[in-house]
C-alpha positions in Angstrom: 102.0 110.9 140.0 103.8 109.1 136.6 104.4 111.2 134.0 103.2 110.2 130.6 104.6 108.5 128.1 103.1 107.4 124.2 104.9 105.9 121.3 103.1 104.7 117.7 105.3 103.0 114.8 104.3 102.6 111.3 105.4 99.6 108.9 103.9 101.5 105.9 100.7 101.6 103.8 100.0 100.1 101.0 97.4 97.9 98.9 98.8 94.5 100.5 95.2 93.1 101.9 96.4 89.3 100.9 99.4 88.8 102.4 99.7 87.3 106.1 101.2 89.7 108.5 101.2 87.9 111.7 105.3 87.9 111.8 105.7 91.5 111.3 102.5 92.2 113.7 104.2 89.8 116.3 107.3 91.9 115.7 106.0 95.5 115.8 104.8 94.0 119.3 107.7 93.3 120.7 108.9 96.8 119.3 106.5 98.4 121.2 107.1 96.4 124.6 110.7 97.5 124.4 109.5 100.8 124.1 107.0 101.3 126.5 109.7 99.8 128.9 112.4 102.3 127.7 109.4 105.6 127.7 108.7 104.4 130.9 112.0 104.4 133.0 112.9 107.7 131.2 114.5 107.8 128.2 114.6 110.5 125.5 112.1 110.5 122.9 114.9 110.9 120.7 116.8 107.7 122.2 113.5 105.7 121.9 112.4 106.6 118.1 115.8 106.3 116.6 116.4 102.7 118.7 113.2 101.4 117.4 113.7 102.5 113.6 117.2 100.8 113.6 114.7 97.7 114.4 112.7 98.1 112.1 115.2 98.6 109.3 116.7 95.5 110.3 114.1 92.9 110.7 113.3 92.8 107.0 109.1 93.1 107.4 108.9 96.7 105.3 110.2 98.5 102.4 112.7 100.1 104.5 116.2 98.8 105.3 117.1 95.5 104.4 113.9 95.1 103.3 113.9 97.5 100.1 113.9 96.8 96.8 116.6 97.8 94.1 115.9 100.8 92.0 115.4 100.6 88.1 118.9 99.5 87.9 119.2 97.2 90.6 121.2 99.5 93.1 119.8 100.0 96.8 119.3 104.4 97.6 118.0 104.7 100.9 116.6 107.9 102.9 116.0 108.5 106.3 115.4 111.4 108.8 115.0 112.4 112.5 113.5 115.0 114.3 113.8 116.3 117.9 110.7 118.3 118.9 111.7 120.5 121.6 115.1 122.2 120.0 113.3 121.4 116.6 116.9 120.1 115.2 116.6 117.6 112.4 118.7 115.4 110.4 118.0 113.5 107.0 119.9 111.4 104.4 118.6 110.2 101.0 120.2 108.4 98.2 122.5 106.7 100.7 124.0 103.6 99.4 126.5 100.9 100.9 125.2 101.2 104.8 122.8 99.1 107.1 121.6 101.8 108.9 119.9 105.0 107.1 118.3 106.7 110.2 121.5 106.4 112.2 123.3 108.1 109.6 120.5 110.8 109.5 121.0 111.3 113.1 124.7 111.8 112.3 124.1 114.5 110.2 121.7 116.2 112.7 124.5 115.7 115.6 127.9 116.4 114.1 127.2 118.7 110.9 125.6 122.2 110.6 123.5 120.7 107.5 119.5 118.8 107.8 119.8 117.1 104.8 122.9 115.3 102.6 122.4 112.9 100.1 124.4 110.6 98.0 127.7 110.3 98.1 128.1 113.0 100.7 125.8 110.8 103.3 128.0 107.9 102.4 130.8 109.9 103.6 129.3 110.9 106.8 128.6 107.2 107.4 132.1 106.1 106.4 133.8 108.5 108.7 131.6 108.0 111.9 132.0 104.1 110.8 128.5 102.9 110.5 127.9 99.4 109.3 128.6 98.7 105.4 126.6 96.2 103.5 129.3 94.5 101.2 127.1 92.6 99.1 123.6 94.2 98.4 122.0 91.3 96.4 123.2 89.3 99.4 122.1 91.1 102.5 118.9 92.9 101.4 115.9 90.6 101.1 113.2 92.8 99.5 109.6 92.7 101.9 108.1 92.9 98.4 109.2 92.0 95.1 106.7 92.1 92.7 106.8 93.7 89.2 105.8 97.1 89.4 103.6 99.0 86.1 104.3 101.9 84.0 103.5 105.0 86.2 103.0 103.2 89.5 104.3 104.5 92.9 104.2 101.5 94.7 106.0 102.1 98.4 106.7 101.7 101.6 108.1 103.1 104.8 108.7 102.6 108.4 108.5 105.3 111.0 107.6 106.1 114.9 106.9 108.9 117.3 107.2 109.1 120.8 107.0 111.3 123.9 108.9 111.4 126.9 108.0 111.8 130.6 109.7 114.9 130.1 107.2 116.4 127.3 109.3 115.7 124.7 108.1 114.8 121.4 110.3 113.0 118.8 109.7 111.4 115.3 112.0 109.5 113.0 111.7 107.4 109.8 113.4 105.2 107.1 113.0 104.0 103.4 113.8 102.0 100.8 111.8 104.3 98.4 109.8 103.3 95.8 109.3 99.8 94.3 111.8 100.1 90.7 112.2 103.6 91.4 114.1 106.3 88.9 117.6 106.7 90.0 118.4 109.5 92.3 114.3 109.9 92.9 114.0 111.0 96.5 110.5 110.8 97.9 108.7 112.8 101.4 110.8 111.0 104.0 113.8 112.9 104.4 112.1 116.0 103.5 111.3 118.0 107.4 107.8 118.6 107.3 106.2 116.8 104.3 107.6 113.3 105.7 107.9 113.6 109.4 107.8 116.9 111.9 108.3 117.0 115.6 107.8 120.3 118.1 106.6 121.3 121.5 102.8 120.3 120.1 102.6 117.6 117.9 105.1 114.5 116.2 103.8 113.2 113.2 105.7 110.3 110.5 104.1 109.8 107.4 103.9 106.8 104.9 102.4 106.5 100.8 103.2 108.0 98.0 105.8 110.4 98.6 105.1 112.4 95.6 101.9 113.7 97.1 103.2 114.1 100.6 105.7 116.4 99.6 103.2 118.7 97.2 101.2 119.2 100.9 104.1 119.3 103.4 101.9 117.3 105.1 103.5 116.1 108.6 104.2 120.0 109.1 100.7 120.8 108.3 98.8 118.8 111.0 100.6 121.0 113.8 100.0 124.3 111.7 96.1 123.1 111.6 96.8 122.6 115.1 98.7 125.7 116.3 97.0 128.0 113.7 93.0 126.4 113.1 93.2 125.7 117.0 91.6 122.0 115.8 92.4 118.9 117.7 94.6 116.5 116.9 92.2 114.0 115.1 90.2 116.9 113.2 94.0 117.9 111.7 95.2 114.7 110.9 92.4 113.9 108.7 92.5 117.2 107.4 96.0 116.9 106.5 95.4 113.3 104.7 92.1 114.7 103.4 94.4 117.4 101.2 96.9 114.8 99.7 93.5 112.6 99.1 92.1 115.3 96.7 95.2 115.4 95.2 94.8 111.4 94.4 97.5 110.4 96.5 97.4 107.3 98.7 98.9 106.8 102.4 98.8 107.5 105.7 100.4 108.7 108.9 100.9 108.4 112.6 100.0 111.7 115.0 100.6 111.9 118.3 100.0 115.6 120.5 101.9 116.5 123.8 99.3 114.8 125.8 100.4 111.3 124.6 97.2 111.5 122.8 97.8 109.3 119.3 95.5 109.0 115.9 96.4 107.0 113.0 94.7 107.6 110.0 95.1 106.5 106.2 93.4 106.3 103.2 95.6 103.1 101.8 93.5 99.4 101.7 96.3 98.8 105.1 98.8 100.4 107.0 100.7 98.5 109.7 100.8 100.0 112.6 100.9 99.9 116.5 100.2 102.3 119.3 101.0 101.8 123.0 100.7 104.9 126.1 100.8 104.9 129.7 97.1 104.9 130.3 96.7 101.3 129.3 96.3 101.5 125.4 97.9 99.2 123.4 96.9 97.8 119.7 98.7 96.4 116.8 96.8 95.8 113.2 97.8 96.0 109.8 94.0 95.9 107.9 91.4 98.6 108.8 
C-alpha cells in the first residue's frame, strides 16, 4: 500500500478582493503539480517545502522575494525561515538584504551554523560565503506584487509559505517575506520567529500569513500543535482556535495546518488568502477568495 503524502502553500492574506489572480492561481498550480510529483516518488519534506518557496520567491505573484516592496526608505530587508519536524532543527534570516533567495539562506543557517536565527548583516554574510545569488540592482530586479501607498498605522503585508509531509511521516514547513508594505527599518515581523510564524514536529506543520505583529504576541503556529498535543483537539478545532486568539487581539491573517495524517485545514480571517492544497487521496484545490 502507498504511503501518504500532503503538501499546502500559501501566497499570503490580505484585503485584495479586486484584483485578478488567475496568473498566480495558474502558478501556485503548477507549484503544487511539481510537488505532488516530487512527495510522491519520495522526497524529503524538507527537500520539497524549501524547493517550492524558492518558487514562489521568484515568480513575483506575493509580497515575498522579488515581489516585496522597499521599506520606508526604499531599501529591500527580507526574512525567511525553515523547519524540519522530525529532529525539530530550524533555521531563520531577517533583515537580509542584497540576495535572491531568503529561505535558502535560512536553510544555511539551519545546516552549517549552531544558531536558528541571524539577521542583518550577519545573514548577508552567511549568504556571501555559501555564494547564494546577489541582486545587484534592487530597483531593477524586484518588481513589487503590490505597490500601493500605505496609511499612517497600517500593517499592510504579505507572505508566502508551504508545508508538506513525506511518505516517510515527515512533516516540514518553510516560509519567506518581504515584510510589511513601507515598513520601519530593521522591523522584523512573525516569519522568521520559530513558532509564531511557522512550526513543524512529529504532529503537526503549520506556516502562517497577516499581520505579523499579532502573530508573534500568540506564537501562534506553535500553539495549534500545543492545542493539539496538550487540549487533545483535532486539527481543525486548533487551528481556528489558534486564529480565533490573534482575532480577539484585532489582528488579521491566516494560516496553513496540516497533521501527520496528511490531513490539511486552511483557515483565515483576511477578505482572501491564496492558497492551494493537494494529498494523495485525490484532493486537490487552488483559490484565493473565500
Amino acid at each position: 500500500m502507498a504511503k501518504s503524502w500532503a503538501l499546502a502553500l500559501h501566497g499570503g492574506a490580505g484585503p485584495l478582493r479586486k484584483r485578478d489572480h488567475a496568473v498566480a492561481e495558474t502558478h501556485m498550480a503548477e507549484l503544487l503539480r511539481e510537488g505532488e510529483k516530487r512527495l510522491a516518488r519520495g522526497d524529503k519534506a524538507l527537500d520539497v517545502v524549501h524547493a517550492l518557496v524558492i518558487a514562489l520567491e521568484e515568480c513575483g505573484h506575493h509580497i515575498a522575494g522579488r515581489g516585496s516592496s522597499p521599506n520606508a526608505i526604499g531599501q529591500w530587508e527580507l526574512d525567511a525561515a525553515i523547519m524540519d519536524g522530525r529532529t525539530r532543527n530550524a533555521g531563520a534570516v531577517a533583515s537580509l538584504r542584497g540576495y535572491k533567495s531568503p529561505v535558502t539562506a535560512a536553510r544555511l543557517v539551519m545546516e552549517k551554523t549552531p544558531h536558528v536565527l541571524i539577521v542583518g548583516k550577519g545573514a548577508a554574510m552567511i549568504a556571501r560565503e555559501h555564494k547564494l545569488e546577489k541582486v545587484h540592482s534592487p530597483k531593477k530586479y524586484y518588481k513589487p506584487a503590490v505597490s500601493r501607498p500605505v496609511k499612517k498605522g497600517e500593517l499592510a503585508h504579505g507572505t508566502v509559505g508551504a508545508i508538506a509531509l513525506d511518505t516517510d511521516g515527515r512533516l516540514a514547513s518553510a516560509t519567506s517575506t518581504g515584510g510589511l508594505l513601507g515598513k520601519t527599518p530593521g522591523r522584523v515581523g512573525d516569519t522568521p520567529i520559530i513558532g509564531a510564524g511557522l512550526w513543524a514536529d512529529e504532529r503537526v506543520a503549520v506556516c502562517c500569513t497577516g499581520q505579523g505583529e499579532y502573530f508573534l504576541r500568540t506564537n501562534a503556529a506553535a500553539d495549534v500543535s500545543s492545542r493539539v498535543r496538550y487540549g487533545k483537539q483535532g486539527l481543525r478545532e486548533a487551528a481556528e482556535g489558534s486564529l480565533d486568539d490573534l482575532t480577539l487581539l484585532g489582528g488579521d491573517g491566516g494560516m496553513i495546518c496540516m497533521d501527520v495524517l496528511g490531513r490539511v485545514e486552511v483557515v483565515f480571517n483576511a477578505e482572501t488568502m491564496k492558497r492551494g492544497v493537494v494529498t494523495s487521496s485525490g484532493r486537490f484545490d487552488v483559490a484565493t477568495m473565500r
